[in-house]
N, C-alpha and C positions, 0 to 999 in steps of 0.2 A: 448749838453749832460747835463741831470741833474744835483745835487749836490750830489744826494745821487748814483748815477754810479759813476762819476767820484771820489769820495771817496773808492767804492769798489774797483774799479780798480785799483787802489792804494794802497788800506790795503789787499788787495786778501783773501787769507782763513783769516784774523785776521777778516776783517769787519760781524762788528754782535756780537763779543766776547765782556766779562767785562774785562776792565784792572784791574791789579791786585793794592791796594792801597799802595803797596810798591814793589818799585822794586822787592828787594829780599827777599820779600815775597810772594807768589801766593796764596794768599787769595783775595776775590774780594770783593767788597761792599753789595752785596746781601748777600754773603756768613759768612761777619763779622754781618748785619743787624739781619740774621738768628739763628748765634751764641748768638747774647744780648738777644732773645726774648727769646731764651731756657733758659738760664740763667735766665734771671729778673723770669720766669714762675717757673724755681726750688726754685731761693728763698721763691718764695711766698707759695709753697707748703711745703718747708721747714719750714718756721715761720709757719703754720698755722700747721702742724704735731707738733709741738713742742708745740704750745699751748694748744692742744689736749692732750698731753700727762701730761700736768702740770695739767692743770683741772683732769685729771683720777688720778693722782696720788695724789694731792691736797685734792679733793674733792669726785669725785667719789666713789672710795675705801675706805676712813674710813667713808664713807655714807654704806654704802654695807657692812659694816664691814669686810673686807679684808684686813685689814690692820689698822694701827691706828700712825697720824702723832708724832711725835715727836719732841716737842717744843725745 
């Protein structure tokens, strides 16, 4: 018997599943992986909306004359 039967046989419905990274917790490693990428990807769309919006209020608009900075 292979390694990877006799492992099934043993872990029965578990074998194949992701353990969770803390007991008690049931969050898995793909699933934390999955959470940092969304994350790291907000922030960056975050910083870059925010820069957008300094440059438009900055620059844009009292170019356009909509507006006029106040030192």
């Amino acid at each position: 018997m292979g390694e990877s039967k006799r492992r099934q046989s043993i872990l029965g419905e578990e074998y194949g599943k992701e353990a969770p990274m803390v007991s008690w917790l049931p969050i898995t490693k793909s699933q934390l992986l999955t959470f940092y990428r969304l994350a790291n990807r907000g922030a960056w769309i975050g910083i870059i909306v925010a820069l957008i919006a300094w440059f438009t209020i900055r620059f844009l608009g009292p170019w356009l004359g909509l507006w006029t900075v106040v030192s």
